[in-house]
C-alpha positions as CSV (number, residue, x, y, z in Angstrom):
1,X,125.2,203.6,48.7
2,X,127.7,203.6,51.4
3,X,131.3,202.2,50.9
4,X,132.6,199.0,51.7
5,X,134.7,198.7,54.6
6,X,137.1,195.7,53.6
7,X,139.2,195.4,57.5
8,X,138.7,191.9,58.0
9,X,138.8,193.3,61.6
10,X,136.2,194.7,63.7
11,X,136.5,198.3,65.0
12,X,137.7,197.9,68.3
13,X,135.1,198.7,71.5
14,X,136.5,201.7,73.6
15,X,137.1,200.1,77.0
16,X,138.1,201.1,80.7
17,X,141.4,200.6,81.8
18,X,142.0,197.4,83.0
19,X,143.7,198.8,86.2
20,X,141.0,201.1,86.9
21,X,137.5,199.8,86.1
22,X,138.9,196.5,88.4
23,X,138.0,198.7,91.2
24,X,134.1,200.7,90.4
25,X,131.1,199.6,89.1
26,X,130.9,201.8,85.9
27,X,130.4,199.8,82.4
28,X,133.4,198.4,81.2
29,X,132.7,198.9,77.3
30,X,132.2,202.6,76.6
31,X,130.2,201.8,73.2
32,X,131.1,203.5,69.8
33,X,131.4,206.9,68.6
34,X,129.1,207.7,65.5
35,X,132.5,207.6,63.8
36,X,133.4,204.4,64.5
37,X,129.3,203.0,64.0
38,X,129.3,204.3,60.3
39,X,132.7,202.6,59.6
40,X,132.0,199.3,61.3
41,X,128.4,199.1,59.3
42,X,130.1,199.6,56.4
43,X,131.9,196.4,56.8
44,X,128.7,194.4,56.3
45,X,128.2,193.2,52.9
46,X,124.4,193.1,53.1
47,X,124.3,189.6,52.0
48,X,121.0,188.4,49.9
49,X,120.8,185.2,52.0
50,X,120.7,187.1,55.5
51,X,123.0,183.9,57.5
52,X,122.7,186.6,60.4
53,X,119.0,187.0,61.0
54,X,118.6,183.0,61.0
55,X,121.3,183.2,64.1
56,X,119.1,185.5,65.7
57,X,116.3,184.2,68.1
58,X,114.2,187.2,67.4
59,X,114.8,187.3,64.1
60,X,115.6,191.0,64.0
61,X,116.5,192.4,60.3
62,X,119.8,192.7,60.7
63,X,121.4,193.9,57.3
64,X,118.5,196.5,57.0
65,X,119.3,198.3,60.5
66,X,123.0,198.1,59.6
67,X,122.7,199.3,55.6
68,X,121.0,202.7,57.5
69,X,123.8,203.1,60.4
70,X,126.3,203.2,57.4
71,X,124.3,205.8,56.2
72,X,123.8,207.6,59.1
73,X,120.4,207.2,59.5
74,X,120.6,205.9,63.5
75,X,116.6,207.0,64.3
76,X,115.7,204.8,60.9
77,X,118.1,202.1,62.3
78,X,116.6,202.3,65.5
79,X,113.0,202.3,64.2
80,X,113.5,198.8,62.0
81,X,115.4,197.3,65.5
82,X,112.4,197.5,67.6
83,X,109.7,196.3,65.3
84,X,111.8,192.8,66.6
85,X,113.1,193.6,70.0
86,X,111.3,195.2,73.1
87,X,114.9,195.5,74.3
88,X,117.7,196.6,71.8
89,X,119.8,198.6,74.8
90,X,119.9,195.6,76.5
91,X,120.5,192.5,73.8
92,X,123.3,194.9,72.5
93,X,125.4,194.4,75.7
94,X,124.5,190.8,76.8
95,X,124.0,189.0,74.2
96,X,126.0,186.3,72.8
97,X,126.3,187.5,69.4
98,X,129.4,185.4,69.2
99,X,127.4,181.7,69.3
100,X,124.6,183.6,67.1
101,X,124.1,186.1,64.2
102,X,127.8,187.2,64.2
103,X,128.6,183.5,64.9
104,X,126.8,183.7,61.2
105,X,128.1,186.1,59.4
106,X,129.9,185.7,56.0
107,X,132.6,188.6,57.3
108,X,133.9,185.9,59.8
109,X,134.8,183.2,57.4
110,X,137.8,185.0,56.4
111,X,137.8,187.6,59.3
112,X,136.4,189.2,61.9
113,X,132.5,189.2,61.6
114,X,130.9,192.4,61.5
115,X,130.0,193.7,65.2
116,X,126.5,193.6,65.2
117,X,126.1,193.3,68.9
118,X,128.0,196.5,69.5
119,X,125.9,198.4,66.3
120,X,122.8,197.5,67.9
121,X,123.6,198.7,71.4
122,X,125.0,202.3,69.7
123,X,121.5,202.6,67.9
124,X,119.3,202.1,71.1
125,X,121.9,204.2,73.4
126,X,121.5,206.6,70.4
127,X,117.9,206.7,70.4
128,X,117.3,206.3,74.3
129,X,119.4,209.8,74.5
130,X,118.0,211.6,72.9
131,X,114.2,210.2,72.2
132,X,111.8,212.2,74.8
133,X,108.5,211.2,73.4
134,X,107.7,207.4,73.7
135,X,105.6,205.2,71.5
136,X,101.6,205.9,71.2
137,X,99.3,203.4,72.8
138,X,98.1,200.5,70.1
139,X,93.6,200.6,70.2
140,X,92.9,198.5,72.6
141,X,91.4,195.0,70.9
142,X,89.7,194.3,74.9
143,X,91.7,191.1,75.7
144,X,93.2,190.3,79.3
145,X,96.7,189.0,79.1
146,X,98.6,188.4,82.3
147,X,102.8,187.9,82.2
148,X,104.4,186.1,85.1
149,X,107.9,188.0,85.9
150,X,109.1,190.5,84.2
151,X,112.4,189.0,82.9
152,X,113.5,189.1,79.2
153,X,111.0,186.4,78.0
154,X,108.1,188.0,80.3
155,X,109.1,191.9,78.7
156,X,109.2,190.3,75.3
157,X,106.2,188.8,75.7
158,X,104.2,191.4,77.4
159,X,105.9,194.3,74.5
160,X,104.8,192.2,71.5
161,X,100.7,191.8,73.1
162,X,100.9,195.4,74.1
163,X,101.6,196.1,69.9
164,X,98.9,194.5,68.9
165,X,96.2,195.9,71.6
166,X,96.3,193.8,74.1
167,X,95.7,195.1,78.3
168,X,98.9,193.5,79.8
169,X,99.7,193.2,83.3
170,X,102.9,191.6,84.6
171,X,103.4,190.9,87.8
172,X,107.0,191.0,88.9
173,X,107.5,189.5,92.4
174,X,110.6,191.5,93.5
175,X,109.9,195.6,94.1
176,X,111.9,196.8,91.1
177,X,110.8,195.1,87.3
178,X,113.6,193.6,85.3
179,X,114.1,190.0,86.4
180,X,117.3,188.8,86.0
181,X,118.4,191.4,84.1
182,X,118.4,194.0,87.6
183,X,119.5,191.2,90.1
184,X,121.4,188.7,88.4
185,X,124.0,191.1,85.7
186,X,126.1,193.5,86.9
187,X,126.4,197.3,86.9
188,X,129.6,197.2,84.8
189,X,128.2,195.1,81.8
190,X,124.3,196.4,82.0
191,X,123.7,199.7,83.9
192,X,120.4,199.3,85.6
193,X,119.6,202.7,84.1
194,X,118.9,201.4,80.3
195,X,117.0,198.7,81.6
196,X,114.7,201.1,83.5
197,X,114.7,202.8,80.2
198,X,113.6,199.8,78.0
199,X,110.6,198.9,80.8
200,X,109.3,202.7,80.1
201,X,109.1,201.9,76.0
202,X,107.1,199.0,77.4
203,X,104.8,200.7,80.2
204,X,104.1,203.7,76.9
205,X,102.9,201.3,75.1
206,X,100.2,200.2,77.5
207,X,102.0,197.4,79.7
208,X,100.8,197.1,83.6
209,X,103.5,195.7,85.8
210,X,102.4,195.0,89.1
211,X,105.7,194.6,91.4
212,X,105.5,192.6,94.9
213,X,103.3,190.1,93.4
214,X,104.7,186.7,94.4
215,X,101.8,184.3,91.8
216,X,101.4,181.3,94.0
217,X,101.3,183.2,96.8
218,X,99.8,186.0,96.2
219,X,97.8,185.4,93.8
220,X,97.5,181.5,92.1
221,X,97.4,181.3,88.5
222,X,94.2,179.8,88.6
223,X,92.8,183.6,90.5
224,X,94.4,185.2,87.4
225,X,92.2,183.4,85.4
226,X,88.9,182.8,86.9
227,X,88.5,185.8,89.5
228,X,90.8,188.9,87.8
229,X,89.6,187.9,84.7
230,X,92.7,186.9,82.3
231,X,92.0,185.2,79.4
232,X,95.5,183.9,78.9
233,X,98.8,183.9,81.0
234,X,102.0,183.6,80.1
235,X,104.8,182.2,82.7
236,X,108.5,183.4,82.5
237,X,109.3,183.1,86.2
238,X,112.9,182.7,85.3
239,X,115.3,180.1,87.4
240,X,116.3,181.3,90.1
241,X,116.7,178.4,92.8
242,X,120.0,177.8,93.4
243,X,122.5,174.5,92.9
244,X,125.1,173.6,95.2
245,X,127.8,170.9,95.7
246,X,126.2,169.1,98.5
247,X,129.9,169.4,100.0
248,X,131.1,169.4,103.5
249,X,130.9,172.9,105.1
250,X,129.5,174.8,102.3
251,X,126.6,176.0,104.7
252,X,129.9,177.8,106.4
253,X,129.7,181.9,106.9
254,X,131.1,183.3,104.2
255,X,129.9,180.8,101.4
256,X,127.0,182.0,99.0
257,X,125.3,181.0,95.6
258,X,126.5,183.0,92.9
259,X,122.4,183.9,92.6
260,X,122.4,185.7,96.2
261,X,125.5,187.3,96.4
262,X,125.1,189.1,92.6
263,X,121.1,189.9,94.3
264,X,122.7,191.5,97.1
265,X,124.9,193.8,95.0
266,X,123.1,194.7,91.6
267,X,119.4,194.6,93.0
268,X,120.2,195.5,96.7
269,X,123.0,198.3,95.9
270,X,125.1,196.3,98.9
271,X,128.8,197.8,97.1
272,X,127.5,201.3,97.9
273,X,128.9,202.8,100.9
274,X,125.4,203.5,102.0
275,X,123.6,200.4,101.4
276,X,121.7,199.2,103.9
277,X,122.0,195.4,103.0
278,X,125.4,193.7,104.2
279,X,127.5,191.9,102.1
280,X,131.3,190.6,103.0
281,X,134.1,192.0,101.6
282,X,136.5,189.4,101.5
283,X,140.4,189.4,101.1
284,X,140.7,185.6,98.8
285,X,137.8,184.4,96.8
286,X,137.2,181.4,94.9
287,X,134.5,181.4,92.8
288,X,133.4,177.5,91.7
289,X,132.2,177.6,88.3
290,X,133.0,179.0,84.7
291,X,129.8,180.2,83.1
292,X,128.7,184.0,82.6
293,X,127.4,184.1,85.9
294,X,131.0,182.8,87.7
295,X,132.7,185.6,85.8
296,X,130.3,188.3,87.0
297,X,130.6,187.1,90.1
298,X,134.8,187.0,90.4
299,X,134.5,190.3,89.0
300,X,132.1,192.0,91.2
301,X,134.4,190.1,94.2
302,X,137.5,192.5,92.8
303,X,135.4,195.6,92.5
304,X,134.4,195.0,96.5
305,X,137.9,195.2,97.5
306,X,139.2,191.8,97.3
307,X,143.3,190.6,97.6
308,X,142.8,187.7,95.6
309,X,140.0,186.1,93.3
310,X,140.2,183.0,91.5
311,X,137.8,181.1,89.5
312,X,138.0,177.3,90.2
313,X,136.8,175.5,87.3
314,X,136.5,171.3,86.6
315,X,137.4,171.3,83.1
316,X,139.9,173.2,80.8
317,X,140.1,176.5,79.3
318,X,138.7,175.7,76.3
319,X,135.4,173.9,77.8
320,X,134.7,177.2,79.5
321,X,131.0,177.8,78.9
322,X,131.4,181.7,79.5
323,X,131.9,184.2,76.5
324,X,134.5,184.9,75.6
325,X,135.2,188.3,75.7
326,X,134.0,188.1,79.6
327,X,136.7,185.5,80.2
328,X,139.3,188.4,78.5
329,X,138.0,190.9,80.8
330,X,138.0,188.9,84.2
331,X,142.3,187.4,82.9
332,X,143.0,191.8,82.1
333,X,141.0,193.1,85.7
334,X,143.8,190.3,87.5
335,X,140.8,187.3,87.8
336,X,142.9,183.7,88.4
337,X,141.7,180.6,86.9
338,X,142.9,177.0,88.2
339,X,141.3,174.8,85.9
340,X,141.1,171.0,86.1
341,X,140.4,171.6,89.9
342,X,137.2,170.9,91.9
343,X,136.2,171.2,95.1
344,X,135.7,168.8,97.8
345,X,135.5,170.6,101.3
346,X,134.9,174.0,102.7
347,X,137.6,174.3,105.8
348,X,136.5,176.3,109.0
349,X,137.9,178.5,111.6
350,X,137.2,178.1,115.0
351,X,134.1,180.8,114.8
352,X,132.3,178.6,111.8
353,X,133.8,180.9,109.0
354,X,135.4,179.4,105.8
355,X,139.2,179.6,105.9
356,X,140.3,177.0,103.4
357,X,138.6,175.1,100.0
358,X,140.2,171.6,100.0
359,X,140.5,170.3,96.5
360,X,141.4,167.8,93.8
361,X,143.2,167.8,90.4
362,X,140.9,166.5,87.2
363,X,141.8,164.8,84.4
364,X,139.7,164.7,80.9
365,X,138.1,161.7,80.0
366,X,136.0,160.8,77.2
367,X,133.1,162.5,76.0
368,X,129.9,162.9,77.6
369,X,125.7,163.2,75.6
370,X,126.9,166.8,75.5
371,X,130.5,166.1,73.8
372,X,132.5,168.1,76.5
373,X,135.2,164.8,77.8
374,X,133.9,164.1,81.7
375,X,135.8,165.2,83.9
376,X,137.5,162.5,87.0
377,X,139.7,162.8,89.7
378,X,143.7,162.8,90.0
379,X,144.5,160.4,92.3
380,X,146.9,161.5,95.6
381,X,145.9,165.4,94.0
382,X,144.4,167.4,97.0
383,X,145.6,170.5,97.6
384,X,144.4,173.5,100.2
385,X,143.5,176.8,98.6
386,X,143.1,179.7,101.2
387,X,139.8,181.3,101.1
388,X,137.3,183.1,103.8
389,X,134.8,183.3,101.0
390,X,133.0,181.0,98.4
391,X,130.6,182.1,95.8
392,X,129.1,178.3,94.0
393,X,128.1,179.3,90.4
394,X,127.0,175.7,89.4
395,X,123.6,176.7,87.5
396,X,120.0,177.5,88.6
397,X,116.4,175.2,88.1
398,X,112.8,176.8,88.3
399,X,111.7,177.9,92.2
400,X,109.0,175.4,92.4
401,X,106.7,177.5,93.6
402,X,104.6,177.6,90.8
403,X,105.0,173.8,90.3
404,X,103.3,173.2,94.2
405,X,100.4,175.9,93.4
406,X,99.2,175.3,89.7
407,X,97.0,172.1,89.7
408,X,97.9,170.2,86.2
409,X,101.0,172.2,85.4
410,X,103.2,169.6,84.1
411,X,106.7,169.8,84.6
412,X,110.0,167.7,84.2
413,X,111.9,166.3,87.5
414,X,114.0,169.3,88.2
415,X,111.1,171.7,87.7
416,X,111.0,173.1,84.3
417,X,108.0,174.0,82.7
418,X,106.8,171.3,80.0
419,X,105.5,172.5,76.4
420,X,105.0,172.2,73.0
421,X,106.6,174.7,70.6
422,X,104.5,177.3,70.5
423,X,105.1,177.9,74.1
424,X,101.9,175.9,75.3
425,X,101.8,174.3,78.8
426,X,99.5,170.9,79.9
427,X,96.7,173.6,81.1
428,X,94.4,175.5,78.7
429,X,95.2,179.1,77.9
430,X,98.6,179.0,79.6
431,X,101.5,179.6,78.1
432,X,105.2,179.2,79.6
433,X,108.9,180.1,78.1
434,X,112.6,181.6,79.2
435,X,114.5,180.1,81.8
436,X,111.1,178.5,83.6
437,X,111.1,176.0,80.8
438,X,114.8,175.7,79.3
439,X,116.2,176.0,82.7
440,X,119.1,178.8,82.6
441,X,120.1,180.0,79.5
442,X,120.6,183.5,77.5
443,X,118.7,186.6,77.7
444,X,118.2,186.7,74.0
445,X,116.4,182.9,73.7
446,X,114.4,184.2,76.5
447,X,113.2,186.9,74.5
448,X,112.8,184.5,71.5
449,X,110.8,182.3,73.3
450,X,108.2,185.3,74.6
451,X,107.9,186.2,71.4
452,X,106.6,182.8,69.7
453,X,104.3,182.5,72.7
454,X,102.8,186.0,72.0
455,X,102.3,185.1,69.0
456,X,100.7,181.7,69.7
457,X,98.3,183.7,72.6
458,X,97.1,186.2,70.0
459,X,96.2,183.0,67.9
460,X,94.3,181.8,70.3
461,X,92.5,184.0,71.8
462,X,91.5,185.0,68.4
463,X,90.9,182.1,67.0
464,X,88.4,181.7,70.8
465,X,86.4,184.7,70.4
């Protein structure tokens, strides 16, 4: 029995130097040392009630996979993490534990709570390098599943069927697999590497992706059924259509969705001085928005070069939607925030390109259904900012593509897949979870929800046949 660790802080997460990692594309968090692993485990009181695995969407067993990291035992601790997770490298980094099992965690009522999020990332990066062999292929039990996208809720899907003997395929519309996790999340918080590794657990284990398969296009979901031969399908197509501000100029050069510019860097490799697909390097960004995706944005605009970048956000600081610790890391890489301010024009030059945001002051009022206070305008409050680019982070809905080409897929107004709780859409056999239904959200209650609908396909088919 390993010793308590009684710190009511956590072990701190070796990090780049501010002044350095603002400029390159290498991960910010360097991970723990096997050192510092053991002696953060040991912090964990195993409690008998578990408050941490109810936080957790997938449920993994989190007191067990810690009890053997303060032991040492990192193979064993990897070994009880993915009987829960198809991707542990992956959850470790982007995850926010924060709002979830450490959110839970008895360590945190008078402290710090123990850093499971960093634990779990130092077992997988443990395992993934130095694990050659992969998993033996499950029997096969002779059912046809088919995954649509191969996102977190379409990988976590697809790896649960593949355990118990199913013949996946996932088709993946893009040319690399990965979903949001390859375009949408950059470099320097998940190298694309260790998610290349966690798709080859899943293709050892029996999983078919397809890539360049657009299903409604391509291929319909109804061909998947009736001519390829599936006998269920599961649809985690993500959100990926982007909102805008329906503002004055923002069709101006030089103004993008948070979605395509983060495409054009992370999937398209456009901040390599080789890539082939163009992206511009701009000298004062505003970036409109304060979720995860604004602050991955501002801080890939730094690492391209830019003078100044500052996110521009309606509400305070402490309505900020992002995590946390990625709101640290954008203030310490030299990220400006004006909050309480809100765009309501895109200036141009004289060649069509944006040269100035015009906008107002807010003031907090009451509440909204969501209990953040609404946000209205100062009066006599407009002000210029200087810009020559834009990046709009204001959310993403379902592409509706799947909406126009599935006859009797029910859906709500802005596109989201409608179903019941096991994942269950308004046509037979097909199944629906992740961001397609919940519009855009974590990667972690993506995974959850691939997981209940695996488990709710495997109950039907064999309750079919």
């Amino acid at each position: 029995m390993s010793k308590i660790n009684l710190n009511p802080k956590k072990c701190a997460m070796p990090t780049q130097d501010p002044t350095v990692r603002r400029r390159n594309f290498d991960e910010v968090t360097l991970g723990y040392t096997e050192e510092l692993a053991v002696e953060e485990a040991r912090r964990c009181l195993n409690c008998k009630n578990k408050p941490c695995v109810e936080g957790c969407p997938v449920k993994i067993r989190i007191p067990e996979f810690i009890s053997l990291v303060a032991e040492g035992e990192f193979e064993k601790a990897y070994q009880v993490l993915q009987e829960s997770t198809s991707l542990p490298a992956v959850c470790g980094r982007v995850c926010p534990q924060e709002n979830q099992c450490e959110g839970k965690c008895t360590r945190g009522i008078k402290g710090e709570p123990v850093a499971i999020g960093r634990l779990e990332r130092f077992v997988a990066d443990f395992h993934n390098e130095r694990q050659t062999e992969f998993v033996n292929k499950v029997c096969p039990n002779g059912h046809k599943v088919a995954v649509v996208g191969s996102g977190p809720a379409g990988l976590a899907c697809a790896g649960d069927l593949a355990k118990l003997g199913y013949q996946v395929t996932v088709f993946e519309a893009l040319h690399v697999a990965g979903g949001v996790l390859v375009y949408g999340i950059p470099e320097f918080r998940l190298p694309k590497a260790i998610v290349a590794k966690e798709i080859e657990h899943l293709e050892a284990l029996g999983v078919k992706i397809e890539r360049n398969v657009v299903i409604g296009q391509t291929l319909t979901v109804q061909e998947l059924k009736e001519n390829l031969g599936f006998e269920a399908v599961f649809l985690g197509s993500g959100a990926g259509l982007p909102r805008f501000m329906g503002i004055k100029g923002e069709n101006a050069e030089g103004v993008y969705s948070a979605n395509e510019y983060l495409t054009r860097n992370n999937l398209m490799k456009a901040y390599k001085p080789n890539g082939k697909t163009p992206i511009l390097h701009a000298k004062n960004v505003a970036v409109v928005g304060g979720g995860n995706v604004a602050m991955d944005a501002a801080r890939t605009a730094m690492r391209l070069g830019a003078e100044t970048v500052t996110v521009v956000y309606r509400r305070g600081k402490e309505e900020l939607p992002a995590r946390k610790e990625e709101v640290e890391h954008a203030e310490e890489e030299g990220i400006a925030f004006r909050f309480l301010t809100n765009p309501v024009e895109i200036l141009t030059d004289d060649n069509g390109r944006a040269c100035k945001m015009k906008c107002v002051e807010m003031q907090l009022g009451e509440a909204d259904a969501s209990g953040r206070r609404t946000p209205c305008v100062k009066e006599g409050s407009e002000f210029l900012l200087d810009v020559d680019c834009v990046i709009m982070s204001l959310g993403t809905s379902p592409n509706p593509l799947l909406r126009r080409t599935t006859d009797g897929l029910a859906t709500t107004r802005r596109g989201e897949i409608i179903t019941d709780e096991n994942g269950l859409t308004s046509i037979e056999g097909v199944y629906a979870g992740g961001d397609a239904v919940t519009g855009a959200a974590t990667v972690i209650l993506a995974m959850g929800a691939g997981k209940n609908a695996a488990k709710a396909i495997d109950e039907y088919l064999q309750n079919k046949n």
